[in-house]
C-alpha positions as CSV (number, residue, x, y, z in Angstrom):
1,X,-77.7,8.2,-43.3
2,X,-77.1,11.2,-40.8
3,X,-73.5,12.0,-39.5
4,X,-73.6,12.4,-35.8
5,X,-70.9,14.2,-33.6
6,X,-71.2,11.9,-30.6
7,X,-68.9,8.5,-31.2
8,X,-68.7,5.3,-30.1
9,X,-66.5,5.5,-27.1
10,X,-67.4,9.4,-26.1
11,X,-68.4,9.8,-22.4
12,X,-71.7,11.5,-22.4
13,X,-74.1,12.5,-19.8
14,X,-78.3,12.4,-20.3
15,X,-79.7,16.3,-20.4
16,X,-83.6,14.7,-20.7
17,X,-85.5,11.9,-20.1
18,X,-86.5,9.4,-17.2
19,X,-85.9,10.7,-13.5
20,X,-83.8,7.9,-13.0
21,X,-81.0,8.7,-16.1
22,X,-81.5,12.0,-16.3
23,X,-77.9,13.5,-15.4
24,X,-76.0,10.0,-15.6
25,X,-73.0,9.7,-17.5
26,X,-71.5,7.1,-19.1
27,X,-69.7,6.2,-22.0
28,X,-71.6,5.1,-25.5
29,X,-71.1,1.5,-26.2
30,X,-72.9,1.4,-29.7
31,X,-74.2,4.2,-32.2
32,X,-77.5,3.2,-34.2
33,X,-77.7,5.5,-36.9
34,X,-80.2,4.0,-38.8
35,X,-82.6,5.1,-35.7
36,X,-80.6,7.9,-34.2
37,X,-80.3,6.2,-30.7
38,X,-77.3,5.7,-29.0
39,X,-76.5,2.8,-26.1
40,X,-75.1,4.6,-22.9
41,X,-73.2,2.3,-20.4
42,X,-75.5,2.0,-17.0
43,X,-78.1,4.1,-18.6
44,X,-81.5,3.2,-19.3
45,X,-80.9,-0.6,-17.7
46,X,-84.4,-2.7,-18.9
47,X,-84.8,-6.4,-17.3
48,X,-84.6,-9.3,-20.3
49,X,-86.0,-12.7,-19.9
50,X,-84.1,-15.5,-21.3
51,X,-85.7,-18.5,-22.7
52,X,-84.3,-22.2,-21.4
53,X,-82.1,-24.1,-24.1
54,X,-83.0,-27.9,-24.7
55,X,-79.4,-28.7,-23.6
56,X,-80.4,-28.3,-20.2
57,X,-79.6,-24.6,-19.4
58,X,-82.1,-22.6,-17.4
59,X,-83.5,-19.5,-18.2
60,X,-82.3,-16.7,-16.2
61,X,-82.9,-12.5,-16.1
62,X,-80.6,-10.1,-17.4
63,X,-80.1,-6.7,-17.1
64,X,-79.0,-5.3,-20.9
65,X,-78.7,-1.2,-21.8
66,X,-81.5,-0.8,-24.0
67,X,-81.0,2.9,-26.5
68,X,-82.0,6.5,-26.2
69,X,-82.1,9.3,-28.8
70,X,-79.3,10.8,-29.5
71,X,-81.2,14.3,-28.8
72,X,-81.3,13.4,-25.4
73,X,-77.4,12.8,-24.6
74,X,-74.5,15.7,-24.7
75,X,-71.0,15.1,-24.7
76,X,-69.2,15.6,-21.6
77,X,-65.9,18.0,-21.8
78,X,-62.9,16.1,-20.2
79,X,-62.1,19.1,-18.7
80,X,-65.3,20.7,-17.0
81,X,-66.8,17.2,-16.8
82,X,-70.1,19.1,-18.0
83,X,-71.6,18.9,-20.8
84,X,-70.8,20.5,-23.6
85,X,-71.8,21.2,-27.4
86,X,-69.0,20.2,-30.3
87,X,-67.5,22.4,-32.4
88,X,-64.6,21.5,-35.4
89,X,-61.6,23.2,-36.2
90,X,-59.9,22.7,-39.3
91,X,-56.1,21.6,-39.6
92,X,-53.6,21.0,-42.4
93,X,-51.0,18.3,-41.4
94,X,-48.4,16.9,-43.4
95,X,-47.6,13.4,-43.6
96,X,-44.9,11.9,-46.3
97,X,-44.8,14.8,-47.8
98,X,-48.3,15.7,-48.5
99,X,-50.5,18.3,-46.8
100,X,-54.0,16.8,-45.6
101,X,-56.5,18.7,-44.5
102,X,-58.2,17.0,-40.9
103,X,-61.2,17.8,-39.0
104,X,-60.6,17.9,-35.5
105,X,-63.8,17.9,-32.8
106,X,-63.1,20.7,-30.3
107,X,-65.7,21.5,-27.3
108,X,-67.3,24.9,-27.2
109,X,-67.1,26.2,-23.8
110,X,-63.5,25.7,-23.0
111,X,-61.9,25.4,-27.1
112,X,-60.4,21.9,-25.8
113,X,-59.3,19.5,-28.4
114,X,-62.1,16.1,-27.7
């Protein structure tokens, strides 16, 4: 299974795609590694019809996120609010007396901490 740097939670903004998304941002509500898509709050909104229960409830429309490839999002830096590519920088911290090393994401253009 591939290891993605874009988490659940990131705000990201669509570099390709429909006229419509392309340049949105939002923030990812669900990572689907299994078929590297990514759902992207208010992005990519598709129309799903709902079937009427037998207790008497009526169908109705609703308007769900449906997912884009995850080649098609980039994260946004916090800073530029642009996006950006991801970098890591390495850091030994010490907790109860033991040195871990940690893996921290960082954004390219500006070296921010993400």
């Amino acid at each position: 299974m591939p290891k993605f740097k874009i988490k659940t939670g990131d705000l990201v903004q669509v570099i390709s795609g429909k006229k419509d998304n392309k340049g949105k941002q939002g923030k990812v509500l669900r990572v689907i590694p299994e078929t590297e898509r990514v759902v992207v709050e208010g992005v990519n909104v598709v129309t799903r019809h709902k079937r009427a229960t037998m207790q008497g409830q009526a169908g109705g429309i609703e308007k769900v996120e449906a997912p884009i490839h995850i080649s098609n999002v980039a994260l946004v830096d916090p800073e530029t609010k642009k996006p950006t590519k991801v970098g890591y920088r390495t850091e030994t911290v010490e907790r109860n007396g033991r040195t871990k090393t940690i893996r921290v994401r960082v954004s390219k253009s500006t070296g921010k901490d993400l």
